[in-house]
Steps between C-alpha positions, in 0.01 A plus 500: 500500500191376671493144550195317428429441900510869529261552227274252641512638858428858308212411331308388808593810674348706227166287461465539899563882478207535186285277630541696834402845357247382252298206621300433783719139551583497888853499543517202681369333196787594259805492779388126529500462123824651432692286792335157293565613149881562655481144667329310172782685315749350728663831618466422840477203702183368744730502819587893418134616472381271805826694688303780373172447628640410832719844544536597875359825445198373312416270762537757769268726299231218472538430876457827575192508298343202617615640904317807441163344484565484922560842517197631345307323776699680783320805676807673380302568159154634747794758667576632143136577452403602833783770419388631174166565659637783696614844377504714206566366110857618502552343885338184392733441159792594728420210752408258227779530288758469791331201685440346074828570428641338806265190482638487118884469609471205663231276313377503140344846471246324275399358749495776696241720274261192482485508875454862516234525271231381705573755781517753262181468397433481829589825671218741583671824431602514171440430131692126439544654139769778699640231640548183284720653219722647803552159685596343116763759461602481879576083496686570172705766707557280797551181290847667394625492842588168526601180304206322617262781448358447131523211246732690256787547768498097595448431105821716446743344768373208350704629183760673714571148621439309180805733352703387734522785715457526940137495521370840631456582845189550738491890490703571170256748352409632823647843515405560126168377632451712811563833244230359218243426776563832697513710172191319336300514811538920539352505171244257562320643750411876360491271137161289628288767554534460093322191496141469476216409785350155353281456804322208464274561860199370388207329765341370205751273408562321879360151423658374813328433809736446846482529852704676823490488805607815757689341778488536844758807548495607149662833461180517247278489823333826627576708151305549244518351121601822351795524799578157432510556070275206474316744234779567286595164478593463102337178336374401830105689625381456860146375425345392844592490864348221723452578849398286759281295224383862394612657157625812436411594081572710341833608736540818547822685536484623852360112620766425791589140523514332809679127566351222352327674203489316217577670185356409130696588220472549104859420348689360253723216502791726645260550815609211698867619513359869602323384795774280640706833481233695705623496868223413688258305258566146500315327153251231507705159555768731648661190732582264164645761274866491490654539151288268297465553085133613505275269260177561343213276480162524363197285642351221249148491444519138674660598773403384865602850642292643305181692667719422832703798681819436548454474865251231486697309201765494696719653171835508787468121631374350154762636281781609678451833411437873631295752277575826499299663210175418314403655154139470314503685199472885597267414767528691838500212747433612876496360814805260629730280301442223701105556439472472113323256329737392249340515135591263213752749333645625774850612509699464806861615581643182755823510704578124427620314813707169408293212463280775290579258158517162597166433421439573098219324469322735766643806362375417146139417644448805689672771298508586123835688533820477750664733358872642664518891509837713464420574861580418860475563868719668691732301742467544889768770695669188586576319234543782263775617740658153470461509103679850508755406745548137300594667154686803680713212634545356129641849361689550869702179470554544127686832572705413752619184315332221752254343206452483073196746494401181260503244811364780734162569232450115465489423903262836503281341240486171652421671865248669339330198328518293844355756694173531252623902428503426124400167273605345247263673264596844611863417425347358111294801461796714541809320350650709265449283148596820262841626712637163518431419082634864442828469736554197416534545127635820521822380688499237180530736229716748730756228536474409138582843407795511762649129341439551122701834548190702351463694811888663435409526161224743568703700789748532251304612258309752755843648601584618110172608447481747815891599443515823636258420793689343764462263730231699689286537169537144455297482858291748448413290220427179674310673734237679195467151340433319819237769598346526154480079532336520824190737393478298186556158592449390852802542751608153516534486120674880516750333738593161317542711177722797630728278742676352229529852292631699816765245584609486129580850525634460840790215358539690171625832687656281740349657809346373847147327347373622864359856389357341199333218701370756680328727229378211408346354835323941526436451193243223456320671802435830337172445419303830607303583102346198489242239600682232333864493594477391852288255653392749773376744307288254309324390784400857617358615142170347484447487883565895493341542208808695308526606159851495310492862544574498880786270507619797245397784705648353833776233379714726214628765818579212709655343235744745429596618877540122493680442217764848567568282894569232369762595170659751797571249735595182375851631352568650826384209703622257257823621298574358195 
């Protein structure tokens, strides 16, 4: 007999599920409103969904977020790219996927890909369409490794511990997750050649104007521009050399550079990054850019710069402020950066220094636009090392027992802040809003089902219906429902909805939940066919310019090679 609670509780898991597959109503949206129809309806009280929305592991995910936003700005992320600019297509996917997949074990590999992006684009060599879909697939792989690798593992030890159960440890899926990543990444490499060239190398489309410098013992020095690959440059074009107050234009391939050339270039907004990753070229306003979110501005028509270079306006002293790109229109600006007359409409990318805001009133009379871009300057060898060495510290003392990774990520955060490395707008801009609503409500209506007695019904229930299947069928089964959930409906919904299932099963067979907790936690990562499943491989399909049909072509074999690891090995790493 189902009790009125349990009816209740079943109904809202049924609307979520429809409204899931057939509406366009983010999920974050409808967890929330389940977990309040449950409180209005009094099945649960406000002190057990605030417990919920301050779960250890949900907190560690959103500190590990927030963390991450550091470790974008590290030269770490210009090593990755300086790598996949060397070597064939199938050396190249090789490198990124291992040095992806081990950036993804040990901080959100979200994060990860939106770091890697820009570099991808970046490299000189090859096609960032052969590249982007692989480095999606490749943080899924390494995400698997460990606890703290993805958002679905954290948001299912926050379950594991909700139920009562030890909460999992550091490297729990590890050795499942060393056989996914090495048996996905075999296939990935011969498996991109599959995907298409979406070369977007196009000089007409460079509205970007910047400035280098070749410094004194520049490797750059006594080589040509061809030797150097300053003509292959993708998104960035070489337009004029100046020379001893002489220009070079139009630069030809075989023009050797010499120390102190200036060099004019034609990019996009991803320029600035690629320059501070040439060795050897140091970028106009070199000596203030450490890290800074890069803003955009555009000059007012009443502006008192305006008609003024930025030399003689003294842009630097008056605002507190370093500019390291101009834009007008699609016009081909020449001569140096510092030599411009700045036009009303003007766009300039600024590396803010800190008194850059404190006067508005300036601000609003000389520029039509401050606008923040999703951006920012690389840190120096020095303190990148110490932002590396800060969080490796975090993890390092977390293993071996010494801190709460919690109380380790919040003194890392608040180092960060104190040192200028990140603001407080950085940390705003990248707070995860959707993970927390979703977790949050999730662990609601999971422990609803657990304490009505609705989540026995239905493992009950399961068990007669696959009599004749056996335990392993029943896991089999968890597994197929939380993969199917994933491509359909988002990870972190595939997770909250298939936890509760899996250990249903796992308490009516009366076995070890462990195997089924760990279906679940492969599971919600198995999201290879497509675009919409996984966070990761959302952010890659416009930027590569993917159709549904090449998640299909490349995703399905890695989703079964995938899919055959992980249904071998859990049972024999985790016995019922």
């Amino acid at each position: 007999m189902v009790s009125w609670e349990q009816g209740m509780v079943l109904a809202l898991l049924m609307v979520i599920v429809t409204c899931l597959l057939a509406t366009r109503i983010k999920p974050a949206f409808l967890f929330a409103g389940a977990a309040f129809v449950a409180f209005q309806f009094g099945l649960i009280e406000l002190h057990d969904v605030a417990g919920n929305f301050t779960n250890p592991s949900l907190l560690t995910l959103v500190l590990l977020i927030l963390a991450s936003v550091a470790l974008e700005k590290t030269r770490l992320i210009s090593w990755v790219g300086q790598q996949i600019s060397r070597g064939g297509q199938s050396t190249v996917v090789a490198k990124l996927g291992l040095s992806t997949a081990f950036l993804s074990s040990f901080t959100n590999n979200t994060a990860v890909v939106i770091s890697l992006i820009g570099a991808v684009k970046r490299n000189q060599t090859h096609a960032p369409s052969r590249l982007l879909l692989p480095l999606s697939y490749a943080a899924i792989l390494g995400g698997t490794l460990t606890l703290i690798g993805t958002s679905t593992n954290l948001i299912i030890n926050s379950f594991v511990e909700d139920a009562g159960l030890p909460s999992l440890g550091f490297f729990a899926p590890s050795m499942v997750g060393l056989a996914v990543l090495f048996g996905g990444l075999i296939l990935l490499i011969p498996l991109s050649y599959l995907l298409p060239v979406n070369d977007d190398h196009h000089q007409d489309d460079l509205p970007y104007f910047l400035e280098a410098k070749v410094a004194g013992g520049s490797p750059l020095a006594g080589k040509t521009v061809a030797e150097n690959g300053l003509r292959a440059l993708r998104r960035l074009f070489l337009a004029e050399v100046i020379r001893d107050g002489e220009t070079i234009a139009p630069v030809c391939p075989d023009t050797e550079l010499k120390s102190g050339d200036t060099l004019l270039f034609c990019g996009d907004i991803e320029s600035v990054t690629t320059l501070q990753e040439i060795k050897g070229l140091q970028l106009f306003g070199h000596h203030h850019i450490n890290g800074q979110n890069l803003l955009e501005l555009v000059v007012s028509q009443s502006a008192s710069i305006r008609g003024k270079t930025l030399k003689s306006a003294r842009f630097r002293e008056k605002f507190d402020a370093v500019v390291v790109a101009i834009r007008r229109g699609h016009e081909r600006l020449e001569g140096g950066l510092g030599n411009i007359e700045l036009n009303a409409g003007d766009t300039l990318v600024i590396v803010p220094g800190k008194s850059f805001k404190s006067s508005q009133h300036l601000l609003s009379r000389e520029f039509v636009l401050v606008n923040g871009l999703d951006s920012s300057a690389r840190l120096d060898t020095q303190k990148s090392a110490a932002v590396l060495a800060g969080f490796a510290a975090v993890i390092g003392f977390s293993l071996l027992g010494v801190m709460p990774i919690i109380k380790g990520l919040l003194g890392f955060l608040l180092i960060m802040l104190g040192t200028g490395t990140i603001s407080l707008t950085e940390l705003r801009r990248r707070f995860p809003t959707d993970i927390v609503i979703i977790v949050g409500s999730a662990l609601t209506i999971a422990q609803l089902m657990m304490s009505s007695g609705l989540s026995a019904n239905i493992g009950d229930f399961f068990v007669e219906s696959m009599n004749g299947w056996g335990v392993y069928g029943a896991l089999v089964a968890t597994y197929l429902l939380t993969m199917i959930f994933t491509e359909l409906v988002t990870n972190n919904a595939a997770a909250a909805l298939s936890f509760p299932f899996g250990y249903s099963l796992a308490l009516a067979y009366g076995v070890d939940p462990m195997p089924f907790i760990m279906v679940v936690l492969f599971g919600a990562s198995a999201s290879f066919i497509s675009p919409y499943g996984y966070q990761t491989n959302l952010l890659v399909y416009s930027v590569g310019n993917y159709q549904i049909k090449d998640y299909i072509r490349v995703g399905l074999p890695i989703s079964i090679i995938y899919s055959a690891l992980v249904l071998l090995l859990v049972p024999i790493l985790f016995p019922f």
